[in-house]
SEMI-591527 format. One record per atom (N, C-alpha, C): residue number from 0; residue in one letter; x, y, z. Coordinates in pm, 1 decimal. Atoms other than C-alpha are relative to their C-alpha. Layout:
BEGIN
<NUM,"A",<X,Y,Z>>
...
# end
This chain:
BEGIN
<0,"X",<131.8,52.1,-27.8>>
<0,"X",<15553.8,-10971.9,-3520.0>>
<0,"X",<-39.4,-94.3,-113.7>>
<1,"X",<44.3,109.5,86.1>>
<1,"X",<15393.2,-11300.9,-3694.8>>
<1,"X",<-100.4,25.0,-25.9>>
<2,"X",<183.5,35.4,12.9>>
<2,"X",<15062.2,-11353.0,-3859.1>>
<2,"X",<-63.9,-43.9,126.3>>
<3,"X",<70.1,56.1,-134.6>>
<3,"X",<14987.4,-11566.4,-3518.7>>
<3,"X",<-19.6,143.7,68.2>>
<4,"X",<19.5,-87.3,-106.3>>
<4,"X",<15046.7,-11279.8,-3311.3>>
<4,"X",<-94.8,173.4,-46.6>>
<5,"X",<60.9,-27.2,51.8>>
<5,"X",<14931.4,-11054.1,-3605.6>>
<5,"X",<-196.6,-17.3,30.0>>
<6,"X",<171.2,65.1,8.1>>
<6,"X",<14539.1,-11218.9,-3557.2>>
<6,"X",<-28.7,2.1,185.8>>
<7,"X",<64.6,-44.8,-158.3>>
<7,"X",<14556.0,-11133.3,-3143.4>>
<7,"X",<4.9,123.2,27.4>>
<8,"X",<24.0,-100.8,21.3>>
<8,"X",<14570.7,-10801.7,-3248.6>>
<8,"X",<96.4,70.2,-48.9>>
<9,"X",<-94.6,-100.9,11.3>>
<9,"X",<14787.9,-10478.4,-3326.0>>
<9,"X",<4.1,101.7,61.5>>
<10,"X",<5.2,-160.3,-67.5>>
<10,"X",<14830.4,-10119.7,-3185.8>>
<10,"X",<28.2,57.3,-99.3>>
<11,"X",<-11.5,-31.7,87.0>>
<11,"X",<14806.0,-9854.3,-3414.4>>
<11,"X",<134.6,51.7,-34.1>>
<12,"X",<-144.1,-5.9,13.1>>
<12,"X",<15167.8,-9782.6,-3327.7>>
<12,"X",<59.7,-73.7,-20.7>>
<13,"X",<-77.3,98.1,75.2>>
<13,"X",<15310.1,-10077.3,-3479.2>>
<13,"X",<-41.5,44.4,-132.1>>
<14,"X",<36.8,-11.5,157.2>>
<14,"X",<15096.6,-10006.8,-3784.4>>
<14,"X",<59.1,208.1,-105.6>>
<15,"X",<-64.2,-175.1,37.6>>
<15,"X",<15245.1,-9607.3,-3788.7>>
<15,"X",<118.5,-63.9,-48.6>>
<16,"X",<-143.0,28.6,10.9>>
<16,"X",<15567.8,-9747.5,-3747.8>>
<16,"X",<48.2,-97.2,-134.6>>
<17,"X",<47.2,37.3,114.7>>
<17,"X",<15511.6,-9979.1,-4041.9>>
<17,"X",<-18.2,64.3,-108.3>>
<18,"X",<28.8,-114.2,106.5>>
<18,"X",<15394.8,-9696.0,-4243.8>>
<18,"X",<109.1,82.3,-22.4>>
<19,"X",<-145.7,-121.6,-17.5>>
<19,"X",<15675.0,-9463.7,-4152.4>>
<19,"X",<144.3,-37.3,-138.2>>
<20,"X",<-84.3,126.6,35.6>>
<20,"X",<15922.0,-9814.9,-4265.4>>
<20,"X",<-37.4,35.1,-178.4>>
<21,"X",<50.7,-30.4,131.0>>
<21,"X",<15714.5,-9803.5,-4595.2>>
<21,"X",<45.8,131.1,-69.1>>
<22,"X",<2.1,-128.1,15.9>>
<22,"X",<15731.7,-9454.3,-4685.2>>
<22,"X",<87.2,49.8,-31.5>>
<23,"X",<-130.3,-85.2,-5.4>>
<23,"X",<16072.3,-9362.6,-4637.9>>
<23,"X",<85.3,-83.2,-89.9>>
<24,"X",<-88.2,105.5,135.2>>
<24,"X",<16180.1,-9663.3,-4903.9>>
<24,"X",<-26.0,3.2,-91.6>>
<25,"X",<1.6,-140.7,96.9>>
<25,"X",<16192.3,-9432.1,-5140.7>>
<25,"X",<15.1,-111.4,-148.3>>
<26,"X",<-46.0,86.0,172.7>>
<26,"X",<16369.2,-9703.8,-5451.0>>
<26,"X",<-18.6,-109.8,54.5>>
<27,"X",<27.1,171.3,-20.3>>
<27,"X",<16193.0,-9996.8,-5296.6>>
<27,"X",<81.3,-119.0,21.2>>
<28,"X",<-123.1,116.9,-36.2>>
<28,"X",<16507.2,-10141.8,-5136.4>>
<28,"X",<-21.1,-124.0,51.9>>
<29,"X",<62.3,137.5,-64.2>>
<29,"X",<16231.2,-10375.1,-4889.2>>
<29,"X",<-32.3,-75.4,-84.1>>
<30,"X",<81.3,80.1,87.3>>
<30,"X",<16048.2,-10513.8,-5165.0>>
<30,"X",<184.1,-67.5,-134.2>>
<31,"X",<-169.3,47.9,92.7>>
<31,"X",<16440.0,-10570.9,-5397.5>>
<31,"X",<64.6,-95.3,80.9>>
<32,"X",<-12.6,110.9,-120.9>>
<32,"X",<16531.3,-10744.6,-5078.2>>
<32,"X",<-33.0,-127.7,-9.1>>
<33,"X",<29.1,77.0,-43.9>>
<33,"X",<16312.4,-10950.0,-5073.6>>
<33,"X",<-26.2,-137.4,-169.1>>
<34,"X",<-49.5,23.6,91.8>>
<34,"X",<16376.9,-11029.6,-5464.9>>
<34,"X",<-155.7,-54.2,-102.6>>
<35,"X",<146.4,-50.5,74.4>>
<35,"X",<16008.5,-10911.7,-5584.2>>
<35,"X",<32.8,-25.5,-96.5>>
<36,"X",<-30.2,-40.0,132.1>>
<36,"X",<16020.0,-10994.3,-5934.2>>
<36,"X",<-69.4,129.9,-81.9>>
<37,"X",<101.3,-151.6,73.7>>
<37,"X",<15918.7,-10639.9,-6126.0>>
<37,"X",<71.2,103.2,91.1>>
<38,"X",<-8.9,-105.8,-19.1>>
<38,"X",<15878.2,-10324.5,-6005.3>>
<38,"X",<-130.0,45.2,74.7>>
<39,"X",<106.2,-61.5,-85.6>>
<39,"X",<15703.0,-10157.2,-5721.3>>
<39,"X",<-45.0,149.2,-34.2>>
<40,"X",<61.0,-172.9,56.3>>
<40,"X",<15458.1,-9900.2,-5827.1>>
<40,"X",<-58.8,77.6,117.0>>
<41,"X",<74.7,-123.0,-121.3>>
<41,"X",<15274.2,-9810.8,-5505.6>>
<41,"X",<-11.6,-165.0,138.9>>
<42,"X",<69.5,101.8,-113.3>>
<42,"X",<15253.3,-9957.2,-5156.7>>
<42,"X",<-79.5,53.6,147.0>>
<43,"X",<34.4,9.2,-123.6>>
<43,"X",<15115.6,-9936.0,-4816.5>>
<43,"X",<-48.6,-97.9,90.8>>
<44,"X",<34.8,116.1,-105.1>>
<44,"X",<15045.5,-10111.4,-4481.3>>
<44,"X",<-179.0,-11.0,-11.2>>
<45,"X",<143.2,73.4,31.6>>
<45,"X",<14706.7,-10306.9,-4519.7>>
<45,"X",<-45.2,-105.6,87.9>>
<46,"X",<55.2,101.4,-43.6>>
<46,"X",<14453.6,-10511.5,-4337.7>>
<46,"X",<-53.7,-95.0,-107.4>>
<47,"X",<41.2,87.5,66.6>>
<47,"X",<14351.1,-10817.8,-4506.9>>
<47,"X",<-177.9,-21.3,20.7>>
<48,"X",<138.0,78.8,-1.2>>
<48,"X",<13947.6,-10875.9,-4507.5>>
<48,"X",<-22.9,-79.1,-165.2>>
<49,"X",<55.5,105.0,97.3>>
<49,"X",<13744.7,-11154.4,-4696.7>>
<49,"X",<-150.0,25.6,6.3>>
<50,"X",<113.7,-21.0,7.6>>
<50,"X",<13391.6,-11126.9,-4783.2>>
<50,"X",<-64.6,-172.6,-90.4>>
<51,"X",<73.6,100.6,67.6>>
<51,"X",<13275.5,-11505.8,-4846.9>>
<51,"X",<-142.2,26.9,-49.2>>
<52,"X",<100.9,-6.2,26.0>>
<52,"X",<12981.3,-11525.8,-5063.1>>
<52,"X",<-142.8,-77.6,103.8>>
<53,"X",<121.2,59.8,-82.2>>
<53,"X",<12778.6,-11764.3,-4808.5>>
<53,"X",<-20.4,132.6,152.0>>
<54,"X",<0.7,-63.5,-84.8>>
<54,"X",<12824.9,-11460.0,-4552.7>>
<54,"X",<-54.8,126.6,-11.7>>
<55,"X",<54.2,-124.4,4.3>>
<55,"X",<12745.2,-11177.1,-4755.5>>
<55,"X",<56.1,168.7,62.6>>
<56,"X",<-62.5,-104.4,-59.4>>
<56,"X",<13016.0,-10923.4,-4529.1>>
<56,"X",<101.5,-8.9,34.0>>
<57,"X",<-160.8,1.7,-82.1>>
<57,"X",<13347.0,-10826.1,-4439.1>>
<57,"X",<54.8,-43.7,92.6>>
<58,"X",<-41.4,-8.0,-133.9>>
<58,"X",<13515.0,-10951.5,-4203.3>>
<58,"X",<138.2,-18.4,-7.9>>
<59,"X",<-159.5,-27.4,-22.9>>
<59,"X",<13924.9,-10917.5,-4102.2>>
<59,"X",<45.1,-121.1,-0.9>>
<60,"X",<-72.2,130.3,-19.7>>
<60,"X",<14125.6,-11208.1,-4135.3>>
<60,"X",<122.1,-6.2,132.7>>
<61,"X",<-179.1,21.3,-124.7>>
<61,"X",<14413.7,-11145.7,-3867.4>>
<61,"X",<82.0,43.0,-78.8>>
<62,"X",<-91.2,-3.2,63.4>>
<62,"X",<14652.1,-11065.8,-4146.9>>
<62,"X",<-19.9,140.5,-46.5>>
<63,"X",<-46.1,-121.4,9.9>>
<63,"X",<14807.7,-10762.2,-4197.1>>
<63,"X",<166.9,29.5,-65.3>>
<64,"X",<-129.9,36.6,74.1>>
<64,"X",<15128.8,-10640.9,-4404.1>>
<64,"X",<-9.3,129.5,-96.0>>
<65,"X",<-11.4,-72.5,89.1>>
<65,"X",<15288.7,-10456.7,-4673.8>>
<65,"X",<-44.1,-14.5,-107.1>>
<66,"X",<76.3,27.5,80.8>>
<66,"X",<15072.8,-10434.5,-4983.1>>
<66,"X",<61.3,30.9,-128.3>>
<67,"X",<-88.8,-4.2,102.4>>
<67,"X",<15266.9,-10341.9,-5294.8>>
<67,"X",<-108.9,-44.5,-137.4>>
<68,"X",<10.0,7.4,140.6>>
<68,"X",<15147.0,-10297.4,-5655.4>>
<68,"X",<74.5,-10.2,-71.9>>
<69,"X",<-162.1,16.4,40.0>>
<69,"X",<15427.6,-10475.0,-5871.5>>
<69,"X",<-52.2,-27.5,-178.2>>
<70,"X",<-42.1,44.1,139.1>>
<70,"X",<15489.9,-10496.0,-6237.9>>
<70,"X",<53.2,-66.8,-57.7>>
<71,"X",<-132.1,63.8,32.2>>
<71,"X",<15651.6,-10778.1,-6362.2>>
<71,"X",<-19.8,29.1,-178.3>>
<72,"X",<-34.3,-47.0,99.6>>
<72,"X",<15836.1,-10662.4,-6693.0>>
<72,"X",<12.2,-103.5,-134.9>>
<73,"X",<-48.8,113.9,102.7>>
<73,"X",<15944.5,-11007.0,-6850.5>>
<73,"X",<-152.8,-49.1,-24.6>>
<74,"X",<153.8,55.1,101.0>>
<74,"X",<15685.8,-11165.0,-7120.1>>
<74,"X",<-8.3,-93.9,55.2>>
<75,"X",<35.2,-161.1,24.1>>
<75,"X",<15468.1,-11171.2,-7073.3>>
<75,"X",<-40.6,102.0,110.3>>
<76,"X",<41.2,-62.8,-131.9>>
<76,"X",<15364.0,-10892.4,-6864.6>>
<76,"X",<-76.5,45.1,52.7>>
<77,"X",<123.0,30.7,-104.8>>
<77,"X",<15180.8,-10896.3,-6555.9>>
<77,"X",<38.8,89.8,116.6>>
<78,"X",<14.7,-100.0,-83.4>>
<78,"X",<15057.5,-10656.3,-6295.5>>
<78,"X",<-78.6,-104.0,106.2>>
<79,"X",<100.8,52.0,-109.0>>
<79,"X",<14968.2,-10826.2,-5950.6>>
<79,"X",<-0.8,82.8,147.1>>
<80,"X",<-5.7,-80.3,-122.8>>
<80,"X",<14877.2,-10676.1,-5585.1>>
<80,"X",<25.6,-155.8,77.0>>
<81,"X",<-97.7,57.2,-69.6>>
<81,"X",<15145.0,-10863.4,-5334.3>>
<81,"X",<-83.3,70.5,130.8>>
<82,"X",<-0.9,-16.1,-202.0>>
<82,"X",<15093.6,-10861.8,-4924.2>>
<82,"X",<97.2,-76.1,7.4>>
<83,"X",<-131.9,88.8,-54.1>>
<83,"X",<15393.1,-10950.4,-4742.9>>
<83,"X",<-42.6,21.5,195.6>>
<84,"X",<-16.8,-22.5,-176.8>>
<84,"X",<15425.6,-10968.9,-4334.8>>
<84,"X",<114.5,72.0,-24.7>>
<85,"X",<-134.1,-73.4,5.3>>
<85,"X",<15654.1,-10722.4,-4262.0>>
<85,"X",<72.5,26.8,92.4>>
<86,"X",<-84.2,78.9,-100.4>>
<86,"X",<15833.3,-10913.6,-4010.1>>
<86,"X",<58.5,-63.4,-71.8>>
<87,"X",<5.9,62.9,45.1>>
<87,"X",<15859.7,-11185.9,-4178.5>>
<87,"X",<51.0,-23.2,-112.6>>
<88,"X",<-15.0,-8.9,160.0>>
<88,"X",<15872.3,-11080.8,-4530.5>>
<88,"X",<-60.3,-129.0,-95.1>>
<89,"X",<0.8,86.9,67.2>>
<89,"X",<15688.8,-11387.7,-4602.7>>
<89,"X",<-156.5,43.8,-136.5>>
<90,"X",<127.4,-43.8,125.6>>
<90,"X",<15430.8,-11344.2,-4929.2>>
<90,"X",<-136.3,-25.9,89.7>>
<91,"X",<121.5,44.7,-84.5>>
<91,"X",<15114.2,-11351.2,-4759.3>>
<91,"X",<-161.7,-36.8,-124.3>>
<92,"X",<79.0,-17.0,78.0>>
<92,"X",<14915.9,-11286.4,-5075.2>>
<92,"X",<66.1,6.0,-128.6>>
<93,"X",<-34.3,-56.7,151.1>>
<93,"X",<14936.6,-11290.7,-5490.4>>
<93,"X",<-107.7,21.0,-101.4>>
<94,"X",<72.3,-30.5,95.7>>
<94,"X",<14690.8,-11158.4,-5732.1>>
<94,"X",<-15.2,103.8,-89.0>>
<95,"X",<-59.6,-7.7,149.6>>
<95,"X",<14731.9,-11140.4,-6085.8>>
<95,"X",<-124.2,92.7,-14.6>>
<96,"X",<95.0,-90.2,78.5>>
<96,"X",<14539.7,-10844.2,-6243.8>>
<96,"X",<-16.0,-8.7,-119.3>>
<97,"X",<85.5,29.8,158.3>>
<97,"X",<14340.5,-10906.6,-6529.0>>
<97,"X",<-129.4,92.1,-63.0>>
<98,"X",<74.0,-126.1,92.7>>
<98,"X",<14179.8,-10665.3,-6812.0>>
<98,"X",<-115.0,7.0,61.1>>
<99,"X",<99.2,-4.5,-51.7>>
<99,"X",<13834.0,-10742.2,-6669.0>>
<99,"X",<-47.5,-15.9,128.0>>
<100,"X",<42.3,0.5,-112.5>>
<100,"X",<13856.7,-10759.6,-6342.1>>
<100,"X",<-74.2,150.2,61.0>>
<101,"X",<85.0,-79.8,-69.1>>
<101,"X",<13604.6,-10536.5,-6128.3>>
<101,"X",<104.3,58.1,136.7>>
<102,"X",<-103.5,-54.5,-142.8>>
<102,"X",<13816.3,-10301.0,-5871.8>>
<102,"X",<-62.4,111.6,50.5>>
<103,"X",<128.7,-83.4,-11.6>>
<103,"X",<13573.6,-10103.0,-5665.4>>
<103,"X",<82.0,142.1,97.5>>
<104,"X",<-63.2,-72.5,-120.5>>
<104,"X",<13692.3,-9804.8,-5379.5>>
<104,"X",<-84.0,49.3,2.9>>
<105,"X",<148.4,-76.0,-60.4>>
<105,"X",<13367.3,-9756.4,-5187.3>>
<105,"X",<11.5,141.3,94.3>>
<106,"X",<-48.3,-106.6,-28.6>>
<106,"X",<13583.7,-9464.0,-5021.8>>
<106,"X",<165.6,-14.4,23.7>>
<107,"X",<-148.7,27.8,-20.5>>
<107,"X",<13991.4,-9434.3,-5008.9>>
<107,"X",<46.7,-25.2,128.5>>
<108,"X",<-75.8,134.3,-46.1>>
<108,"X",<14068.3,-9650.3,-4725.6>>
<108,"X",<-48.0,-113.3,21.1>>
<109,"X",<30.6,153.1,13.2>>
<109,"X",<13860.5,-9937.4,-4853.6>>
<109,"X",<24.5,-23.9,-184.1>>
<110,"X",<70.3,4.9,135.2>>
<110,"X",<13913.1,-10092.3,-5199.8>>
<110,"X",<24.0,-169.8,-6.6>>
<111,"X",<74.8,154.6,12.2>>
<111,"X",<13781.0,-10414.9,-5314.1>>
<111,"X",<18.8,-51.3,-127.4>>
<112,"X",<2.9,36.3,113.9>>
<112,"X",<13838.3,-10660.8,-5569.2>>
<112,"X",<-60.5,-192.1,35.8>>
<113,"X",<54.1,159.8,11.5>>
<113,"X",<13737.7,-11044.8,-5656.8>>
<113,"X",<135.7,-118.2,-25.9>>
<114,"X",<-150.3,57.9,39.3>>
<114,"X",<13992.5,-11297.9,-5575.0>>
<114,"X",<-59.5,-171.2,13.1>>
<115,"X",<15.5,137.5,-8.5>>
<115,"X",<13976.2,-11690.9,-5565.6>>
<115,"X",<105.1,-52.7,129.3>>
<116,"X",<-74.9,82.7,-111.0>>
<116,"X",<14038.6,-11866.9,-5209.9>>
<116,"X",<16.3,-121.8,-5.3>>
<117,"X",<5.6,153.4,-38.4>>
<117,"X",<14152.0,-12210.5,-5134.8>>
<117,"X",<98.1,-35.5,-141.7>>
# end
C-alpha cells in the first residue's frame, strides 16, 4: 500500500498486520534493510497528524507508517524520530531531537512534539 492509497483510507487489519510485522523484528532487520543509519531504540505503526498554527487542531494527514526512534552513533551524535511507509520503505519523515525541545503525551496513544513544515 502507497501513501496515495494510504490517504483513501486503511482497515485496522492492515494496521494489526503492520504491528504484528513490527513487533516480531526483534534486531531491527526492517529498519538495517533499509540502511537506517544508527540504531533502533523503539518503534511502532503511527498515524501522521499536523496541527498548523493558523488552524489551531489536529488533523490526519493520510500518512501512516513505521515510526522508529534511531540513534545515530557517529559524531556527532544525534537522536531523531523516522516514519517510513511500510510498503514502500520510503522515509516519510525526519526529526532531529534537540535538548530543548517540548515532547508532550496528552495520554499514551497521542504524543506531540514541534516540528518545522515546508
Amino acid at each position: 500500500m502507497s501513501v496515495t492509497q494510504c490517504r483513501q483510507g486503511i482497515d485496522a487489519e492492515q494496521m494489526l498486520a503492520c504491528t504484528s510485522e513490527l513487533q516480531t523484528d526483534t534486531h531491527g532487520s526492517l529498519f538495517a534493510s533499509l540502511c537506517v543509519p544508527g540504531q533502533v531504540l523503539a518503534s511502532a505503526v503511527s498515524k501522521l497528524y499536523l496541527c498548523p498554527a493558523s488552524l489551531g487542531e489536529y488533523r490526519w494527514t493520510g500518512v501512516w507508517g513505521a515510526l522508529a526512534l534511531v540513534v545515530d552513533r557517529s559524531p556527532p551524535l544525534s537522536k531523531h524520530i523516522q516514519m517510513y511507509d511500510m510498503h514502500t520503505w520510503t522515509r516519510l519523515l525526519n526529526v532531529q531531537l534537540y535538548q530543548s525541545m517540548v515532547y508532550l503525551e496528552p495520554n499514551h496513544l497521542f504524543h506531540t512534539f514541534e516540528i518545522e513544515v515546508g
